[in-house]
N, C-alpha and C positions, 0 to 999 in steps of 0.2 A: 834416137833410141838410147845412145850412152848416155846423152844428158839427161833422161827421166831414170834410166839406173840408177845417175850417181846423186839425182834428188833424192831417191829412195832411200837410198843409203844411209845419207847422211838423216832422212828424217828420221830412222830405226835406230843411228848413232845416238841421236839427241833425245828419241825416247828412252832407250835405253841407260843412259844418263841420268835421267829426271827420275827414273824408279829408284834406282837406285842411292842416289841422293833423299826421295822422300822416305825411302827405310829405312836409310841412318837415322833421319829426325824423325821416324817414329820411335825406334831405338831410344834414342835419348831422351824424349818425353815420356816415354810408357815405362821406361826400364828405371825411373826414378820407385825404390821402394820406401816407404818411411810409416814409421808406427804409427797407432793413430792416436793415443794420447803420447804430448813432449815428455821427456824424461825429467821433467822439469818445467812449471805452471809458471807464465806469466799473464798474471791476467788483470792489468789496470789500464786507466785510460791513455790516451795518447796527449804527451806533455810535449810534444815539438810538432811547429810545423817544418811541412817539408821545405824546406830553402829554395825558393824559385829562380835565384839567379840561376845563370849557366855555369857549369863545374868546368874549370880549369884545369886542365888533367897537366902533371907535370911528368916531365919528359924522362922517358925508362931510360939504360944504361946507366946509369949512376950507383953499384953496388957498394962502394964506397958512404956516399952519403947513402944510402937506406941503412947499412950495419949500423954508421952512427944515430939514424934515429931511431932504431931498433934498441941500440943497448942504452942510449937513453930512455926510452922508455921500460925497458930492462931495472936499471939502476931506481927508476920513479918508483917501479913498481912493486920492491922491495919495501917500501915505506907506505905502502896501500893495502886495503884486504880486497880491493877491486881488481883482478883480472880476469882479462878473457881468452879466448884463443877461439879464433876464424879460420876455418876448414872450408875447401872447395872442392869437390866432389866431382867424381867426373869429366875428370880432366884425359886431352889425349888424342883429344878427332881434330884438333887443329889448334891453331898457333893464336889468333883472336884473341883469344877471350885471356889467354895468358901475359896477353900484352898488356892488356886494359889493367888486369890485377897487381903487375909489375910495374905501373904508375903510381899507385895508392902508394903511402907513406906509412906502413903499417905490416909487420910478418905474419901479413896469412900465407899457411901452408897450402899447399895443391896434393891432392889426392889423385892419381891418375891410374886408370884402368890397364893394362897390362895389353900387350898384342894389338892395338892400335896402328896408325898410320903416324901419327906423329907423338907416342909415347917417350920413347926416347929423349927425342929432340924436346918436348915440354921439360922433362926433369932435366936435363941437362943446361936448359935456358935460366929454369927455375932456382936449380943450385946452384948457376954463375952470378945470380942477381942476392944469392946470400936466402932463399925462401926455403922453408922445410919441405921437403919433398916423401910422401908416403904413399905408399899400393895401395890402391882403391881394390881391396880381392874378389871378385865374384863368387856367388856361393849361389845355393839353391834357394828360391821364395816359396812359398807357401801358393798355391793355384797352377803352379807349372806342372805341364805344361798346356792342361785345359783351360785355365783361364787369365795367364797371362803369359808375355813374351820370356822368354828364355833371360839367365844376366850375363851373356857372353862368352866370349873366349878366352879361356883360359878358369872356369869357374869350377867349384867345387860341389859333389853331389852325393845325397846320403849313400848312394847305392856304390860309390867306392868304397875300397876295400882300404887299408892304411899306409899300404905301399902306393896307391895310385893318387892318396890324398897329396902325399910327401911330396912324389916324383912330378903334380901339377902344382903344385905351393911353389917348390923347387924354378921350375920354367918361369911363372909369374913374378917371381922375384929376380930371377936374372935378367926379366925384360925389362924391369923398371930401375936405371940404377940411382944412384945417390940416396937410398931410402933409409928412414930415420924408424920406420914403423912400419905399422900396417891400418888398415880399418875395411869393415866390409862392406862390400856393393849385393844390395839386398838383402837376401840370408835370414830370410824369416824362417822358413823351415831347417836350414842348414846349422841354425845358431840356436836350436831348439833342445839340440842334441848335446850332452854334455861330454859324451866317448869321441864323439867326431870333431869336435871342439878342440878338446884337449891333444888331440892327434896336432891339429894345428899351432893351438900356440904354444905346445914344447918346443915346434920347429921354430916358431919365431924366438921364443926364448934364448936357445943353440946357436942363433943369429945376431944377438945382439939389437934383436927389436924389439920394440912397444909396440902394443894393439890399443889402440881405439875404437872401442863398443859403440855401433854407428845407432843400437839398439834400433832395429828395424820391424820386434816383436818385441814384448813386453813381458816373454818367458824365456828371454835370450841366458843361457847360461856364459857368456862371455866374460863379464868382472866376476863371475862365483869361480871359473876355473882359472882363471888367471892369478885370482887369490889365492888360491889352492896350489898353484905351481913355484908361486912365489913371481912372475911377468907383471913386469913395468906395465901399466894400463893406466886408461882413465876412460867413462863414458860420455857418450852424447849427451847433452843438456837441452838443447834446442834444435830443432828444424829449422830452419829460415824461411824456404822460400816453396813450401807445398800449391801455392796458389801463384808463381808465376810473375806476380803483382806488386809493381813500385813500391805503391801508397801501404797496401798489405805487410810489406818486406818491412817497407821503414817503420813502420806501427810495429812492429814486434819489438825492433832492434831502440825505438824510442822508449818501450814499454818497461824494459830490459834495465835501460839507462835512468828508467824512475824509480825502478824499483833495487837501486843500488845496497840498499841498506839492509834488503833480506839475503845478500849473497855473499860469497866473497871470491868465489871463481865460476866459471860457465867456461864450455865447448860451443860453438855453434856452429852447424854446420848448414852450408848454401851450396848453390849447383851452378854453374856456369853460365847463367842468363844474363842479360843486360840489364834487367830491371834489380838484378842483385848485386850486383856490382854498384851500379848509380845507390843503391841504397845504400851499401855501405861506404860508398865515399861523403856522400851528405853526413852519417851518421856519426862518423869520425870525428870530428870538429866537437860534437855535443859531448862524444863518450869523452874528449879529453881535458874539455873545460870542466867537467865534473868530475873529472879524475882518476877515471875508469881507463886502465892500461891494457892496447895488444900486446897482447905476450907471441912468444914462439908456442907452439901447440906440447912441445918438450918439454917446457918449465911446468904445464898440470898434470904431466903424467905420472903416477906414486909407482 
């Protein structure tokens, strides 16, 4: 009889597990928002293939040699009108994916969600390894809460008043530290708003941050009121990684790389998948035999 209890048990323990495991990673699938035209059109053919060797991922700790190939390409970059800067979104539910990042030879920043499990600990990994670290801020979407998931804890909502905007900007920022900026997690209806906006990035302003417009709507008043305040900003240029997909990912980021000649700077922002990471490690090699320099995501912000 106790041994079929403590079967029980343990099999209620282990379902109760798996739920809750599968509604984080619905979480993080579903709770990706992103505009539906790019803030910025690349639309030629694909001039790389994907490199079929196996990637040799080289060995994290090393923040030393990353600073120096950062301000070397820093210093390149200077004599280029090619830059870019690589954004990673949603960072925070675990330690992975920041490791994989913190091998690439290149300063892309981490954006990380606030109130997490291991928030903290990311940015703190993050800013030992020399990477830009920024709040990913939740804000309200446009279909919540009838037709899509909530954007978490610690998010901002129109029906707050401006004291309740402050005193949650406020907590979300003390959860995340080392931060350089901000940018938004979702905030299609929240970023729609030009009075609720501006509540926000005075306070970033008052702080010593930059916003980055992750433009998740297309009638985002974020770079009008930021211009308006006089805030350090810069906008989204690209999505990367809407479709999940390797072959997809790299086809943008090769597309990008062809079309060097109509741009002179890009944001691009990706999400913490394994097929985006693999793509922009592959893609690396191409952006810099052409000439095309990562930057810190600081150097495009005006």
């Amino acid at each position: 009889m106790k041994g079929s209890s403590f079967r029980n048990w343990i099999c209620m323990f282990v379902l109760s597990a798996a739920l809750v495991f599968a509604g984080c990673l619905l979480y993080r699938w579903a709770g990706i928002e992103t505009a539906q035209v790019p803030h910025r059109e690349v639309s030629v053919k694909k001039v790389v293939a994907r490199n079929s060797t196996k990637h040799e991922s080289v060995k994290s700790g090393k923040p030393a040699e990353h600073r120096n190939t950062v301000q070397a390409d820093r210093e390149a970059a200077a004599e280029t009108e090619n830059r870019v800067a690589v954004v990673i979104d949603d960072m925070g539910y675990d330690l992975l994916v920041l490791d994989e990042i913190l091998q690439i030879e290149a300063p892309i920043a981490v954006s990380i969600l606030p109130h997490l499990s291991f928030s903290v600990l990311v940015a703190e990994r993050a800013n030992k390894a020399g990477r830009e670290v920024i709040l990913h801020l939740p804000m309200e979407p446009n279909g919540y809460p009838e037709k899509r998931l909530g954007p978490g804890s610690g998010a901002l909502f129109l029906q707050m008043n401006r004291d309740e905007i402050i005193d949650q900007l406020e907590e979300d920022i003390m959860d995340v530290p080392h931060i350089s900026g901000v940018n938004n997690h979702m905030g299609s209806k929240f970023m729609e708003d030009g009075e609720k906006v501006e509540i926000v990035l005075d306070q970033l302003k008052k702080k010593g941050l930059f916003f980055l417009d992750s433009l998740t709507t297309k009638n985002s008043k974020g770079i009008q009121v930021a211009e308006k305040i006089g805030l350090r900003h810069v906008g989204r240029d690209i999505f990367l990684d809407n479709g999940h997909d390797l072959e997809e990912t790299l086809d943008i980021l090769n597309r990008i790389a062809e079309r060097q000649d109509s741009w002179k700077t890009m944001v691009i922002i990706g999400h913490p998948h394994e097929s985006t990471i693999q793509a922009i490690r592959e893609a690396l090699p191409v952006f810099r035999n052409r000439k095309i320099h990562i930057v810190p995501l600081s150097d495009l912000v005006q």
